[in-house]
C-alpha positions as CSV (number, residue, x, y, z in Angstrom):
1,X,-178.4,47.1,170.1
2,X,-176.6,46.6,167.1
3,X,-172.9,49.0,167.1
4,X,-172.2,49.2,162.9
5,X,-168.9,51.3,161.5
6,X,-168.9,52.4,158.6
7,X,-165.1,53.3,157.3
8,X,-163.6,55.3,154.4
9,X,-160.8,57.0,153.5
10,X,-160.8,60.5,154.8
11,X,-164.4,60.1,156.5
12,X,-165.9,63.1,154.7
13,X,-167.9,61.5,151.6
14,X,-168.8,57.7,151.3
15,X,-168.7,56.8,155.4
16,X,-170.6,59.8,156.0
17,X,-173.5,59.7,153.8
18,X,-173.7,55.7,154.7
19,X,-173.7,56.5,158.3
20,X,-176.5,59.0,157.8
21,X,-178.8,57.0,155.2
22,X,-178.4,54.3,157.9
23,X,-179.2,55.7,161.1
24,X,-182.4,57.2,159.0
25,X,-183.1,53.9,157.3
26,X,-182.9,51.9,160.6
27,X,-185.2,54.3,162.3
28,X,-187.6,54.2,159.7
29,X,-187.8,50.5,159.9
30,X,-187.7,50.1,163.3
31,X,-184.3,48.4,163.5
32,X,-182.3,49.7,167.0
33,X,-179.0,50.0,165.5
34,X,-175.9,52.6,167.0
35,X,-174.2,54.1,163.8
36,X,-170.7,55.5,163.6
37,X,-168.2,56.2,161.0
38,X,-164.4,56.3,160.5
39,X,-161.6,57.4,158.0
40,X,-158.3,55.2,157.9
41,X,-156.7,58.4,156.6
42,X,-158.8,60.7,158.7
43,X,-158.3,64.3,160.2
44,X,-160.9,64.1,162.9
45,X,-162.9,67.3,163.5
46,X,-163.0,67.9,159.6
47,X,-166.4,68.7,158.0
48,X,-167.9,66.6,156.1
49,X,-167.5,67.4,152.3
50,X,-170.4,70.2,151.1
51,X,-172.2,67.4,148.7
52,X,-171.9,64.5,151.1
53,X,-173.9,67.2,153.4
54,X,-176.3,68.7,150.8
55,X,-177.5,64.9,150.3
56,X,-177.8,64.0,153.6
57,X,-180.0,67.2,154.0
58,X,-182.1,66.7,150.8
59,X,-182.8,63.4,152.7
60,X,-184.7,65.3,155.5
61,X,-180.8,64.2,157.8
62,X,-179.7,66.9,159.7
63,X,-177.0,64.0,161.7
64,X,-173.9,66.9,162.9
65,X,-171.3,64.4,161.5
66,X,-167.9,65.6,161.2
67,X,-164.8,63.1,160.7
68,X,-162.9,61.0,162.8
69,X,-159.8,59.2,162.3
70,X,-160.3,55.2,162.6
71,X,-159.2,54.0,166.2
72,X,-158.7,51.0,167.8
73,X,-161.3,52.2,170.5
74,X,-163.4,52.7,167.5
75,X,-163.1,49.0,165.9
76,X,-163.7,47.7,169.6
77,X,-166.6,49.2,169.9
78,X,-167.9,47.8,166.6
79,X,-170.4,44.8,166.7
80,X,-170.0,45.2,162.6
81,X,-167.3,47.0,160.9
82,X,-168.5,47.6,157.1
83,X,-165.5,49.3,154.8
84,X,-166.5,50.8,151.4
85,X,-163.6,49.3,149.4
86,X,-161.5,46.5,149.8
87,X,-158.5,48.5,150.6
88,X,-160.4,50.1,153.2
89,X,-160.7,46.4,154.7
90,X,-157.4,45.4,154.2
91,X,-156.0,48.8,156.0
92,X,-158.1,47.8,158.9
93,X,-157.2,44.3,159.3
94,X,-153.2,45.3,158.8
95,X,-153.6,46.8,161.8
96,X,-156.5,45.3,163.7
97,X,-156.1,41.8,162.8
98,X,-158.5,40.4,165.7
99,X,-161.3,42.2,163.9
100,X,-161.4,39.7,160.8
101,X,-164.6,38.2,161.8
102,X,-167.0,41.3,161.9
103,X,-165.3,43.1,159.1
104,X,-166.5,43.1,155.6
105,X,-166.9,45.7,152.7
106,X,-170.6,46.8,152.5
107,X,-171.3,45.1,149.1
108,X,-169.9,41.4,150.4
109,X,-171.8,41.9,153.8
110,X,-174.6,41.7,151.9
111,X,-173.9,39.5,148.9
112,X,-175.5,36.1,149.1
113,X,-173.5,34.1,146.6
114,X,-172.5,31.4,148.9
115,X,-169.3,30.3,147.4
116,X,-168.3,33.8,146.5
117,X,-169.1,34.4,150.5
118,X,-166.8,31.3,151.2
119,X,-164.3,32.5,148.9
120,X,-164.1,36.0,151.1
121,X,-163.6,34.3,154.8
122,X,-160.8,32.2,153.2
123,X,-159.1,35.6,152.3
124,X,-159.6,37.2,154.9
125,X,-158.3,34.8,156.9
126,X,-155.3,34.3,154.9
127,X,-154.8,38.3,154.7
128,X,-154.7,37.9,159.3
129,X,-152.3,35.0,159.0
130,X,-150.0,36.8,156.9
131,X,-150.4,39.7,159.2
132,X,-149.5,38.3,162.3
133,X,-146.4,36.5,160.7
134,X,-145.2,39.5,159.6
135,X,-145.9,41.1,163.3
136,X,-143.8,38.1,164.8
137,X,-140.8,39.0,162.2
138,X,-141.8,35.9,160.0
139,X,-143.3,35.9,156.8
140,X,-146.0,34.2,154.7
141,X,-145.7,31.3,153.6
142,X,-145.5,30.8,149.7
143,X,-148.6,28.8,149.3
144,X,-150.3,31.2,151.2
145,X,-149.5,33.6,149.0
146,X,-150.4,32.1,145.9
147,X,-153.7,31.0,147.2
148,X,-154.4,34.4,147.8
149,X,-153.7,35.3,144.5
150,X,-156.0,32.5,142.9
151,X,-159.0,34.1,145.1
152,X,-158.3,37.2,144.3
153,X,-159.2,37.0,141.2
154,X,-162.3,35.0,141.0
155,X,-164.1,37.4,143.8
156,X,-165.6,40.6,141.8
157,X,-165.3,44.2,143.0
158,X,-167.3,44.7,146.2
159,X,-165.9,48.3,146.1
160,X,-168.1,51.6,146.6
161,X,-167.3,54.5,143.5
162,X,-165.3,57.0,145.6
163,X,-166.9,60.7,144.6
164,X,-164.2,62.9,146.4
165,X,-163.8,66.2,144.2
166,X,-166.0,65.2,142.2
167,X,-169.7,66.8,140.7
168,X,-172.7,66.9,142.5
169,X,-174.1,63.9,140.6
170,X,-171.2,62.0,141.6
171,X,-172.2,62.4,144.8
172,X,-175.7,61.4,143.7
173,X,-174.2,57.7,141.8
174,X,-172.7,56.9,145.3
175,X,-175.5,58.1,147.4
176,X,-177.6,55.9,145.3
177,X,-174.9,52.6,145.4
178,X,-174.6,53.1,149.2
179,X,-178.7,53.4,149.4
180,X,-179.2,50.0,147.5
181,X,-176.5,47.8,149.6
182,X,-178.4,49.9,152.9
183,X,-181.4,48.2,151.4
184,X,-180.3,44.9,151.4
185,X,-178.6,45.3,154.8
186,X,-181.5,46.1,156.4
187,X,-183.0,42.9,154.9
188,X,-180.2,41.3,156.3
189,X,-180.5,42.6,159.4
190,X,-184.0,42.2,159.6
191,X,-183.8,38.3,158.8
192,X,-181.0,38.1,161.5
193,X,-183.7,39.6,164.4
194,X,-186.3,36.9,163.1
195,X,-184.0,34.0,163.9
C-alpha cells in the first residue's frame, strides 16, 4: 500500500480537501492507497475550515479530518509526500532534507514535460545541498546559487490557488484544480501498478 501526504499551510483548506478527494478517488478506482495530510504551520486538532468541509460533504465524503502539524514521524511515514506550493516543498525539505526524493508539489508530480521534470530534481537537489551546508555551518557555494536561480526561472508555477478566507467559490476554483491534478495522479499511479 501506497502512504501519500498531502501538506499545506495551516492543514485546514487545500491538504484537507486533497486528502479527502483522494482517499475517495482511490477507492473508487480501486487503487489501495493510505492518505494523510499535514500543515507546516499547523495547529493540530483544528477543524478543518467550514468550505473545505461543505465540499468534501457535497462530495458524498464524510472523512473526520481535523489538522495536524507536519512531523518528522509524519514525513517518515510517507511513501510520497505531495506539497501544494513550492514553498510548501521548500519548508519541508529545510527541515527534512533526506525527504528530497519522494517530495514534489502536486502539479510537478504529475507533470510530464521531461525536461521541465529534469529541471525540478536538479533543484531540488541543489535546494538539499545547500541545506545541509548550512546545517554543517558552511554555506553554498556561489555557483550553486546562481544555478539555482537560472532554473528557477524557466520552471512555471506548479502552485495550488490557496482559498483561505476566501468565498465559497474559491473554495470551489481549488477543489476543482486539486480534482484535475488527483486525475492525473491516479493515472500516474495506475501506470506505475502496471509496470
Amino acid at each position: 500500500m501506497l502512504h501519500i501526504l498531502f501538506v499545506c499551510t495551516g492543514n485546514t483548506c487545500r491538504s484537507p480537501m486533497a486528502e479527502g478527494l483522494l482517499r475517495k478517488l482511490a477507492r473508487e478506482r480501486g487503487i489501495d492507497v493510505e492518505v494523510r495530510s499535514a500543515g507546516v504551520s499547523a495547529i493540530s486538532g483544528t477543524s478543518i475550515s467550514r468550505h473545505a468541509a461543505g465540499i468534501l460533504q457535497d462530495e458524498g465524503i464524510d472523512d473526520r479530518i481535523v489538522s495536524s502539524q507536519l512531523t518528522g514521524e509524519a514525513v517518515h511515514w510517507a511513501d510520497l509526500v505531495l506539497t501544494l506550493t513550492g514553498g510548501h516543498k521548500r519548508h519541508l525539505l529545510q527541515y527534512f532534507p533526506d525527504a528530497v526524493n519522494k517530495t514534489y508539489t502536486l502539479k510537478e508530480y504529475v507533470h510530464t514535460q521531461e525536461s521541465v521534470n529534469a529541471d525540478i530534481r536538479e533543484l531540488d537537489s541543489l535546494y538539499a545541498d545547500a541545506e545541509l551546508s548550512i546545517s554543517l555551518g558552511g554555506e553554498p557555494s556561489a555557483a550553486d546559487l546562481q544555478r539555482i536561480i537560472e532554473i528557477r526561472q524557466r520552471i512555471p508555477s506548479f502552485d495550488i490557488s490557496d482559498p483561505f478566507g476566501g468565498s465559497r467559490e474559491d473554495y470551489e476554483l481549488t477543489a476543482a484544480e486539486i480534482r484535475t491534478a488527483l486525475y492525473s495522479l491516479l493515472d500516474k499511479l495506475e501506470s506505475l501498478r502496471r509496470l
